[in-house]
VOMI-394423 format. One record per residue (C-alpha): residue number from 1; residue in three letters; chain; x, y, z. Coordinates in nm, 2 decimals, always signed. Each point is the difference from the previous one (the first is absolute). Example, Ala and Ser with C-alpha at 12.3 -4.5 7.8 and 13.67 -1.06 7.14 Angstrom:
# residues 2
n; res; chain; u; v; w
1; ALA; A; +1.23; -0.45; +0.78
2; SER; A; +0.14; +0.34; -0.07
This chain:
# residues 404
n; res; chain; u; v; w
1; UNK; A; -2.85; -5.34; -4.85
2; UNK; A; -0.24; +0.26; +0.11
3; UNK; A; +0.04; +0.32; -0.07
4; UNK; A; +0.13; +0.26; +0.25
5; UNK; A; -0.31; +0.22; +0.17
6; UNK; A; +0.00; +0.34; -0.03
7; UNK; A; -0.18; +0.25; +0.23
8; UNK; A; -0.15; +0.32; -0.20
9; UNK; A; +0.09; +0.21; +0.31
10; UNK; A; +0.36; -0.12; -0.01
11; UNK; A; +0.14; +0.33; -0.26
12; UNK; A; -0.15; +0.23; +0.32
13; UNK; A; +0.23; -0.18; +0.22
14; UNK; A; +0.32; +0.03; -0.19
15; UNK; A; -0.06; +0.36; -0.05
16; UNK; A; -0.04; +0.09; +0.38
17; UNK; A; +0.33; -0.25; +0.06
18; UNK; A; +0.16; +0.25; -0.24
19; UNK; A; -0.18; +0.29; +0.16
20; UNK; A; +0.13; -0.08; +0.33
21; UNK; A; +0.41; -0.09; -0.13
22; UNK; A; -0.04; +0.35; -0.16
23; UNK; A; -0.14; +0.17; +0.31
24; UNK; A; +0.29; -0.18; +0.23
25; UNK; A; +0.23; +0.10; -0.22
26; UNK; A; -0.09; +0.39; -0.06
27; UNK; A; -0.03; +0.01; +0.43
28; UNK; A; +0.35; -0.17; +0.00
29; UNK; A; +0.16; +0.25; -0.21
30; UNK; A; -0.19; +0.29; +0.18
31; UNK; A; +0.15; -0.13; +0.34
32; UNK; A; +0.38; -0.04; -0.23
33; UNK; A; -0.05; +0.39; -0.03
34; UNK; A; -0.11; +0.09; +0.34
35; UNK; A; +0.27; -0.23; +0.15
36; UNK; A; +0.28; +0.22; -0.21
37; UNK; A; -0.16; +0.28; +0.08
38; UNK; A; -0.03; -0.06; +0.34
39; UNK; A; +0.39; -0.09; +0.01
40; UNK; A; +0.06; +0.32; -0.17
41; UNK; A; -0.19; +0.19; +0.21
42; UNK; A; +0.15; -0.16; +0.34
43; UNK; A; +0.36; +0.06; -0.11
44; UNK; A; -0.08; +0.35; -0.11
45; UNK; A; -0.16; +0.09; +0.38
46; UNK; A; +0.29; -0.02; +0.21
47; UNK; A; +0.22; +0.23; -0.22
48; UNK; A; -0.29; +0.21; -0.07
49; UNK; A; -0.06; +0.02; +0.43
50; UNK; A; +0.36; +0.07; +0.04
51; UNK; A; +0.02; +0.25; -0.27
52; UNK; A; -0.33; +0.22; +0.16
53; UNK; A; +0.09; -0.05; +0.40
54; UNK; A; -0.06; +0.34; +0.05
55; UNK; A; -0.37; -0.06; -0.10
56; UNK; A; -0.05; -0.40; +0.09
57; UNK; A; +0.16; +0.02; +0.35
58; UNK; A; -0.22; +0.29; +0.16
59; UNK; A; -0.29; -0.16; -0.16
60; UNK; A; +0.06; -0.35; +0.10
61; UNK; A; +0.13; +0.04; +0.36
62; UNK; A; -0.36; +0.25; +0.04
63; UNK; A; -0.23; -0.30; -0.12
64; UNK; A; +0.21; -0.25; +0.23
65; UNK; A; -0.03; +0.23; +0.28
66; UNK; A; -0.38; +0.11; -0.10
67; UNK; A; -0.09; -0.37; -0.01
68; UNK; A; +0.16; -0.07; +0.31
69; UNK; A; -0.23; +0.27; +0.20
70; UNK; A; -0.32; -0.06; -0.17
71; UNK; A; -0.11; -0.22; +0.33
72; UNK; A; +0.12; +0.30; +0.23
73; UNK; A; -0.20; +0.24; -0.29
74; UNK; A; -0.33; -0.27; +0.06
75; UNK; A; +0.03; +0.04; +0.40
76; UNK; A; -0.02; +0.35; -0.06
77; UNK; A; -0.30; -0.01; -0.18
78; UNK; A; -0.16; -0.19; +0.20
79; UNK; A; +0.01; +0.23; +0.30
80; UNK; A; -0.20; +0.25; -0.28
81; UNK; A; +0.30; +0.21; -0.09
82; UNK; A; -0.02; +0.09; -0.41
83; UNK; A; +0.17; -0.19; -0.20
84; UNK; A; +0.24; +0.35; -0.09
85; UNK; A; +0.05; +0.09; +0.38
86; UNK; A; +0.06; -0.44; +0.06
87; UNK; A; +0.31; +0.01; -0.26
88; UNK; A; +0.14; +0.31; +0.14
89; UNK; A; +0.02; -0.13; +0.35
90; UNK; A; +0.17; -0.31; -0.14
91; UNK; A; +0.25; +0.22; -0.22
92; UNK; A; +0.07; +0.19; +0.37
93; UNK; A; +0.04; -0.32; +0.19
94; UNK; A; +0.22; -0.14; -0.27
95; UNK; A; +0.16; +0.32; +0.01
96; UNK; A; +0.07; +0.03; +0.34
97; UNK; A; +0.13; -0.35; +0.00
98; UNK; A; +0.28; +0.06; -0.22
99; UNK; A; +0.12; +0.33; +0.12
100; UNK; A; +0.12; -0.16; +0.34
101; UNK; A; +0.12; -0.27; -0.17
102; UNK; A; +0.20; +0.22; -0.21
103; UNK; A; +0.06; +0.23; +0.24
104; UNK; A; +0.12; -0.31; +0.25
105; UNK; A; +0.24; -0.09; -0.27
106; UNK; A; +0.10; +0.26; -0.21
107; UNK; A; +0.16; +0.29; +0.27
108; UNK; A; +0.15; -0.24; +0.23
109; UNK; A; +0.18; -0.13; -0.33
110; UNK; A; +0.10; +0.33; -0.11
111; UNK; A; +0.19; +0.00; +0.35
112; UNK; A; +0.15; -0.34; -0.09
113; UNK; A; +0.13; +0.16; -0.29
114; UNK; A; +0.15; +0.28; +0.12
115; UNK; A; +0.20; -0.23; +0.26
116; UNK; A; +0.10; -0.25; -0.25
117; UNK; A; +0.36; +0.19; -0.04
118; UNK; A; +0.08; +0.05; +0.35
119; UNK; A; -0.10; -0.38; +0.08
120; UNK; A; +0.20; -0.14; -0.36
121; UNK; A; +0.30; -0.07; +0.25
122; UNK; A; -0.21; -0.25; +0.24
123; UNK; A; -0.13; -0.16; -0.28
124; UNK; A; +0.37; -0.05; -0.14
125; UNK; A; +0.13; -0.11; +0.30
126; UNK; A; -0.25; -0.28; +0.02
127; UNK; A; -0.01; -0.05; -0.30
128; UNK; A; +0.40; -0.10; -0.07
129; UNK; A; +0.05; -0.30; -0.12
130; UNK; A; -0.27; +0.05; -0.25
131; UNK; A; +0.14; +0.27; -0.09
132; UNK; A; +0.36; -0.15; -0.05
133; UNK; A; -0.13; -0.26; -0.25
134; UNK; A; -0.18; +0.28; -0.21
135; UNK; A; +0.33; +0.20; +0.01
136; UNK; A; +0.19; -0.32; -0.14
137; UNK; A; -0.25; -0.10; -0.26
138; UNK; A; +0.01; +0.38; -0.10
139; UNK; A; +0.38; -0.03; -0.02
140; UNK; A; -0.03; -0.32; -0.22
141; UNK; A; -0.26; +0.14; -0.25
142; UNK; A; +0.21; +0.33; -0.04
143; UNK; A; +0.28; -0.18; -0.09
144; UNK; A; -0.15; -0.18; -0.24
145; UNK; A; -0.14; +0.29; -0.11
146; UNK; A; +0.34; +0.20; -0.08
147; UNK; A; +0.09; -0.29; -0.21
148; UNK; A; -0.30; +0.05; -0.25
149; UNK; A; +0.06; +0.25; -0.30
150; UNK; A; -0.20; +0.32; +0.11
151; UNK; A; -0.11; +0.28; -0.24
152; UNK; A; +0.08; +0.33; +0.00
153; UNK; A; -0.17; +0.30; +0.23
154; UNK; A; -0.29; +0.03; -0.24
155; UNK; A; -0.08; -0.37; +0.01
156; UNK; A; -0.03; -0.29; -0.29
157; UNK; A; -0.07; +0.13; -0.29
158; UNK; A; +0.06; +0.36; +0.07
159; UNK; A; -0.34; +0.03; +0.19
160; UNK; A; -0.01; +0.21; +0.24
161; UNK; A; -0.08; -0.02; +0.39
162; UNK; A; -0.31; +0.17; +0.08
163; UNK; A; -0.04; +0.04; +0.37
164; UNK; A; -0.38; +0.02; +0.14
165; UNK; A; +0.00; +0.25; +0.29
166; UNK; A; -0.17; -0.11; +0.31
167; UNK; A; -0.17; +0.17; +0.27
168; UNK; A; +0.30; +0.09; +0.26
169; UNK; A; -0.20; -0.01; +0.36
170; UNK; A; -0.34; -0.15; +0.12
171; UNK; A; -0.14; +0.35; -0.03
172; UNK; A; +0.06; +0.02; -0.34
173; UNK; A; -0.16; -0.38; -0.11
174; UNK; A; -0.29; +0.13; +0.25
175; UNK; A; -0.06; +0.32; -0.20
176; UNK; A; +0.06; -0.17; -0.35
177; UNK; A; -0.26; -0.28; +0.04
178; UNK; A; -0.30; +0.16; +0.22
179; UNK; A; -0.15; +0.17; -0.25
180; UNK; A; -0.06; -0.32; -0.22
181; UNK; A; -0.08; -0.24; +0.30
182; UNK; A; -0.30; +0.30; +0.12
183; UNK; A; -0.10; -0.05; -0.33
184; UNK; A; -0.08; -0.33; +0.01
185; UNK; A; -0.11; -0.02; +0.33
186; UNK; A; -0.23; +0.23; -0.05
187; UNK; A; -0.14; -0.14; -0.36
188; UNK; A; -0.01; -0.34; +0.22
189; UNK; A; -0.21; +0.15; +0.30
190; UNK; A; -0.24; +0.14; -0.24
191; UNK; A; -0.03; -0.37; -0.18
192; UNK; A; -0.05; -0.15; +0.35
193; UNK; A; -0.28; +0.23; +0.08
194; UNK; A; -0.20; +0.01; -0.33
195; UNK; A; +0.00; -0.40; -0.04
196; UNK; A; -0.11; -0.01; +0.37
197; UNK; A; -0.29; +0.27; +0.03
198; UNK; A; -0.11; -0.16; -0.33
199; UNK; A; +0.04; -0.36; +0.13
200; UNK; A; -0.38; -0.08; +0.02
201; UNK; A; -0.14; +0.15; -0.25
202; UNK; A; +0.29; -0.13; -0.18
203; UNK; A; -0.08; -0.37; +0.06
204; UNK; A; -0.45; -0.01; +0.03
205; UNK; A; +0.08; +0.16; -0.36
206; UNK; A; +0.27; -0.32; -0.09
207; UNK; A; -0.23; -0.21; +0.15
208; UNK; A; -0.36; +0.11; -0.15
209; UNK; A; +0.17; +0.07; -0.35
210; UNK; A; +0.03; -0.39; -0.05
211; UNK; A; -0.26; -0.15; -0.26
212; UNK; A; -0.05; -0.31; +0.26
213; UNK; A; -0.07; -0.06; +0.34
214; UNK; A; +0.28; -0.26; -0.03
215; UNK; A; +0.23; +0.23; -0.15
216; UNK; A; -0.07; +0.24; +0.25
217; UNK; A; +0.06; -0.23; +0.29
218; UNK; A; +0.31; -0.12; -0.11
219; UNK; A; +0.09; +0.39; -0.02
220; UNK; A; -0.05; +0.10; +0.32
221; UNK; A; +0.17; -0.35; +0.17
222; UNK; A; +0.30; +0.12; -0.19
223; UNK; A; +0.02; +0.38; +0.12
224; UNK; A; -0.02; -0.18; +0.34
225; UNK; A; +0.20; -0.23; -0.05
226; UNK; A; +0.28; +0.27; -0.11
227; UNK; A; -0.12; +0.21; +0.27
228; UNK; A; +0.03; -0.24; +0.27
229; UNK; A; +0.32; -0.19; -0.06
230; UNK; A; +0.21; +0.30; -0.11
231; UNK; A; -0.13; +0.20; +0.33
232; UNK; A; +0.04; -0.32; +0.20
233; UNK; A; +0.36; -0.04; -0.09
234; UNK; A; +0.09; +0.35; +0.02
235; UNK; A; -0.17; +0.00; +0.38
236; UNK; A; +0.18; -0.33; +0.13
237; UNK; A; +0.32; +0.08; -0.16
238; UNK; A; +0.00; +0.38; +0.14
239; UNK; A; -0.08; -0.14; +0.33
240; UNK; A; +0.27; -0.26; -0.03
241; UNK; A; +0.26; +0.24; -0.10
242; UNK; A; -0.12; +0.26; +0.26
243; UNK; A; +0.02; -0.22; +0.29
244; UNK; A; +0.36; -0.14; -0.14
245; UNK; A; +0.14; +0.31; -0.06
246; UNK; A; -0.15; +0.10; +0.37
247; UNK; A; +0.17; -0.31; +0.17
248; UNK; A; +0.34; +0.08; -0.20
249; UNK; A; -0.03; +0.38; +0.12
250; UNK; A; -0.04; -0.15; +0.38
251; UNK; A; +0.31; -0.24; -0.02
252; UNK; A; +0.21; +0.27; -0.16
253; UNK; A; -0.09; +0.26; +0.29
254; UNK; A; +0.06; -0.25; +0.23
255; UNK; A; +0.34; -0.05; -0.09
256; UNK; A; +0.10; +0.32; -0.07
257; UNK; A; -0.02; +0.13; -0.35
258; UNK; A; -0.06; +0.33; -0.13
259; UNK; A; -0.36; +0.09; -0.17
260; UNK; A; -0.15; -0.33; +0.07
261; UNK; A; -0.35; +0.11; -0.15
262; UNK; A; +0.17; +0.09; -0.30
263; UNK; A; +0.15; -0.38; -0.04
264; UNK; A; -0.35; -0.12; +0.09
265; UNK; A; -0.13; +0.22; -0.28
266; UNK; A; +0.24; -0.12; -0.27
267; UNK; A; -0.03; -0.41; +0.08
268; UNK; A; -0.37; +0.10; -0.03
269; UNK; A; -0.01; +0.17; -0.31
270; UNK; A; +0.30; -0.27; -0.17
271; UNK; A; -0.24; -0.28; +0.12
272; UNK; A; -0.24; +0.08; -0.23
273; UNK; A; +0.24; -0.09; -0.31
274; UNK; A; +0.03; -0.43; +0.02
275; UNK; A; +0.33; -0.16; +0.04
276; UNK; A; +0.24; +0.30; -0.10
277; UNK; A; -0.17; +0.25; +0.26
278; UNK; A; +0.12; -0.17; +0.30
279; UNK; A; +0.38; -0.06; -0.16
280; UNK; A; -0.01; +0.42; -0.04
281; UNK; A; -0.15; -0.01; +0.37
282; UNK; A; +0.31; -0.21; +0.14
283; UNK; A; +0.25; +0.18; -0.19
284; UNK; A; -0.13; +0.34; +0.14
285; UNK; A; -0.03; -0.13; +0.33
286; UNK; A; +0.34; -0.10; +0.00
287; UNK; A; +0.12; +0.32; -0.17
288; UNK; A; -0.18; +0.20; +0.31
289; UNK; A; +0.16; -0.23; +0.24
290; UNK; A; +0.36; +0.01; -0.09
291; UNK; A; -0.05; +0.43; +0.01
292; UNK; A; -0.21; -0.04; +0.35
293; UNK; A; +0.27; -0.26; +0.21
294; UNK; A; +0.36; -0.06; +0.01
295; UNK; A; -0.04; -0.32; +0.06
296; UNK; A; -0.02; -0.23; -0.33
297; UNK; A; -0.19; -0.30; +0.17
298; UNK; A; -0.25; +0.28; +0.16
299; UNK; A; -0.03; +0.18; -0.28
300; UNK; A; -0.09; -0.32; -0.22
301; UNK; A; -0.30; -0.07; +0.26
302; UNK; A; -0.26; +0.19; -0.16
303; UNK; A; +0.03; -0.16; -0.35
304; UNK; A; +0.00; -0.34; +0.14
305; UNK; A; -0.31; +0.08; +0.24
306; UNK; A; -0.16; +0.15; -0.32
307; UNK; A; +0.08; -0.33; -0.15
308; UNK; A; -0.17; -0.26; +0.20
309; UNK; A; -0.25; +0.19; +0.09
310; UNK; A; -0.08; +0.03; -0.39
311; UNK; A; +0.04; -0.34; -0.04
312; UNK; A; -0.25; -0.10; +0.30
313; UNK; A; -0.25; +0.26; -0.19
314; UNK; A; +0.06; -0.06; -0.35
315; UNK; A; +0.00; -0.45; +0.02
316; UNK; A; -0.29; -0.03; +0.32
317; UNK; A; -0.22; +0.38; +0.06
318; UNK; A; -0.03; +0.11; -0.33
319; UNK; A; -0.09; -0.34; -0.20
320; UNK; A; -0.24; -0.09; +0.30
321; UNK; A; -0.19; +0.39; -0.06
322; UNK; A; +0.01; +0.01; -0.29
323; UNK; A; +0.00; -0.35; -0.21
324; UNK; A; -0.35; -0.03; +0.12
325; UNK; A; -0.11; +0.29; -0.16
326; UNK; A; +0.26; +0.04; -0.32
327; UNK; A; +0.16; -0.29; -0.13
328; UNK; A; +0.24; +0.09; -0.28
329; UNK; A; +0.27; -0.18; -0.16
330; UNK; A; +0.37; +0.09; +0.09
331; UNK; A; +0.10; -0.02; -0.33
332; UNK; A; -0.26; +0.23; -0.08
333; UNK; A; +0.16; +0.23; +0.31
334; UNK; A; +0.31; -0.01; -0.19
335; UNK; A; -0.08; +0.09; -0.33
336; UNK; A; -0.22; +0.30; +0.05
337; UNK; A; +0.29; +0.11; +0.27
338; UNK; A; +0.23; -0.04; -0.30
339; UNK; A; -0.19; +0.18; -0.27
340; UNK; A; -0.20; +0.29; +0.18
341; UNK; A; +0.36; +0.08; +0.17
342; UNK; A; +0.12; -0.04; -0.36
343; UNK; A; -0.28; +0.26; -0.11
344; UNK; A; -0.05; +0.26; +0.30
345; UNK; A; +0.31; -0.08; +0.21
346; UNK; A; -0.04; -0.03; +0.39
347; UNK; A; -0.34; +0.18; -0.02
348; UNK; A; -0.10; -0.30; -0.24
349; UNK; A; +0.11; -0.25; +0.23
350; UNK; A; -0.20; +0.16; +0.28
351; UNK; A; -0.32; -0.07; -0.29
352; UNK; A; +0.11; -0.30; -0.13
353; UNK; A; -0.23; -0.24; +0.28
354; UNK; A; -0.27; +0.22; +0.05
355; UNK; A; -0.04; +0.01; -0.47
356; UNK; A; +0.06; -0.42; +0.06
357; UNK; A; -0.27; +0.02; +0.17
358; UNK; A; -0.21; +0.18; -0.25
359; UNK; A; +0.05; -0.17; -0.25
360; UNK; A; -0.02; -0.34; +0.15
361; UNK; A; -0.35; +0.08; +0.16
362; UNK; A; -0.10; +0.15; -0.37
363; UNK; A; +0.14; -0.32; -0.21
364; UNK; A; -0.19; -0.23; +0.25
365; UNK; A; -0.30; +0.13; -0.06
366; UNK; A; -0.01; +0.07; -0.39
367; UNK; A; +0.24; -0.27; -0.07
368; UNK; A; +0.35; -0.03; -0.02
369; UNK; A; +0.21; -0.06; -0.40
370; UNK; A; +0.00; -0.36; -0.09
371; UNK; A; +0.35; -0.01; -0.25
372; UNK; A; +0.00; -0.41; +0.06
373; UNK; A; -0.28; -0.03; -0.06
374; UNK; A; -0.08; +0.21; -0.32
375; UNK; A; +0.34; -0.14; -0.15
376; UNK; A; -0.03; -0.37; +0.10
377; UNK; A; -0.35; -0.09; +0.05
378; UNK; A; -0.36; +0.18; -0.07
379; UNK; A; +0.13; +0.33; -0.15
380; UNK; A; -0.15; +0.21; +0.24
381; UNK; A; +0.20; +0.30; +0.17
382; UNK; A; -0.21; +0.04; +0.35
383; UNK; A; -0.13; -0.25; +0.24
384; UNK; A; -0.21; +0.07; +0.29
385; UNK; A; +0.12; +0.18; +0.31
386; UNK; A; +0.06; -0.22; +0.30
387; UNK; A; -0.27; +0.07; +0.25
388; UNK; A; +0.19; +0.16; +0.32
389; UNK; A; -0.24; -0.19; +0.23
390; UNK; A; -0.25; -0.29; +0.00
391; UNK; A; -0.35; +0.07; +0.10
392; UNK; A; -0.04; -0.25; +0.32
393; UNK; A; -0.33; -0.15; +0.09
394; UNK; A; -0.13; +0.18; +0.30
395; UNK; A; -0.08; -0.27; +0.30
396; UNK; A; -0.32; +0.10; +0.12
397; UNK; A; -0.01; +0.08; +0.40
398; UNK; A; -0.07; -0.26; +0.22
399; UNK; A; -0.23; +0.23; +0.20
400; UNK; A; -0.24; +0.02; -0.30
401; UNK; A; -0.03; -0.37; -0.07
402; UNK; A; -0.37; -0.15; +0.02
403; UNK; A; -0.14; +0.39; -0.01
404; UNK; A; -0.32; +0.03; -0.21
């Protein structure tokens, strides 16, 4: 029988097949630790963002709102203005905007307020045989109720009742929280203006700082990319909301009902917040109807014309706007509704697309976490970022054909 051959280099090849096991395995276990750290660090965030809201929120809602008027802040520009002088204009404009739509909205419903009390009666009137049920149910539970052991007047345990005073009139919540919301407001203009009159210098100094020119590109197509869906959204959906909210304000003048810019105000500014906005919307509207008309069937007109005409907007307009230019997941709507509400409360929800779309727009360039895939196949955490759009051959034009 012959003897097996042996190759000399044969040694050197074992050695880098042990080399390489050892090398997959340390970059295995480095990925372990940066996988548990990374799930530390993501269940530490939220609380941490919640815990510090009177820091994160200003700062946050600035950037969003910075980001969202870097193309106005460009247009500026490029009419010669400095870039100092460009993001003041834009903090003006953006001021002026929201003073009349604050101004629309909040007076008027101060007014609405105040009448509430003399108009409870309509409202209970019309509101009867709803009202009969409650008052049954609430005879059924209080009965139940008596029957149950209760404690003495210090409560279980001998605790005692500690009673949190509350601000007694509108004047007094007014007077309690303006201070604090100046405060903010202020630190959030000031974050506004200093990220946009820094904007350019900001990113050719992102952009030149990379070591490659592939790096570099890949930089700036992501600041644009940001840039241009997050202001893109914000745009269409403002205009959306703006022409609603105008259309609602028509109809409600139309048939009758007190402060009808005021209603076209709030459907606007609720319309910003996905699926629970509108169900506040309608509920309002129906609220300011059974205060403005007798009548129950009038007065349940303006919730139902709020209705279809939200349905018309939200399941044709709005997905033929803006599903060309942003396409995101629903589920994806309602988790980060869920969690910045969770977080920041209704001014959270009002972020929670516009930071969706951040963050999307970032992951798809840099590449989004590949869990599966590190725990069932290659070991890696990241895999390449989808490309948001194909480069398409460009058809030459029939004009030039057969030109030397």
């Amino acid at each position: 029988m012959d003897a097996p051959i042996t190759r000399p280099d044969q040694p050197e090849d074992d050695a880098a097949v042990i080399a390489e096991g050892i090398t997959i395995k340390r970059d295995r276990l480095l990925a372990s630790l940066t996988l548990i750290a990374g799930a530390g660090l993501i269940f530490a965030i939220p609380f941490a963002l919640r815990a510090g809201a009177e820091f994160f929120l200003p700062v946050t809602a600035a950037l969003v709102i910075a980001i969202a008027l870097v193309p106005l802040l460009e247009w500026f520009e490029r009419r010669g203005l400095p870039s100092a002088l460009s993001a003041f204009a834009c903090i003006i404009l953006f001021l002026a905007v929201m003073a009349f739509a604050l101004l629309s909205i909040v007076i008027p419903a101060i007014d609405w307020v105040t009448l509430l009390p003399e108009r409870i009666g309509r409202v209970r009137d019309a509101l009867e045989p709803i009202l009969a049920l409650v008052k049954n149910l609430e005879r059924f539970v209080d009965k139940i109720i008596s029957q149950l052991p209760t404690a003495g007047p210090t409560g279980v345990g001998g605790a005692r009742t500690v009673q949190v005073e509350t601000p007694n009139s509108m004047m007094d919540l007014l007077t309690s929280s303006a201070p604090h919301a100046l405060i903010q407001l202020f630190f959030a203009l000031l974050v506004i203006f200093f990220f946009l009159s820094g904007w350019t210098g900001m990113r050719k100094q992102t952009i030149t700082s990379r070591g490659s020119f592939e790096g570099a590109l890949t930089t700036a197509r992501v600041i644009q990319q940001v840039v241009a869906a997050t202001s893109t959204y914000l745009g269409t959906i403002t205009f959306i909301n703006v022409t609603l909210g105008t259309l609602v304000a028509l109809i409600l003048w139309w048939l009758g009902m007190d402060s009808p810019l005021m209603w076209g105000g709030i459907v606007a500014v609720l319309n910003y917040i996905p699926y629970l906005g509108p169900i506040a919307a309608a509920l309002l509207l129906a609220l300011g109807g059974l205060i403005s008309f007798s009548d129950p069937w009038t007065a349940f007109l303006p919730p139902l014309i709020f209705i279809g005409m939200h349905m018309v907007e939200a399941n044709a307009i709005t997905p033929l706007i803006v599903g060309k230019r942003v396409r995101i997941n629903p589920l994806l709507i309602l988790l980060s509704l869920s969690f910045w509400a969770w977080v920041w409360g209704t001014t959270g929800a009002l972020l929670a697309i516009p930071l969706l779309i951040i963050l999307k727009t970032v992951f798809a360039a840099a590449g989004t976490p590949d869990i599966a895939g590190f725990l069932f196949e290659q070991g890696t955490l990241t895999h390449a970022g989808e490309e948001e759009e194909e480069d398409e051959p460009i058809a030459p034009d029939p004009k030039l054909v057969g030109r030397p």
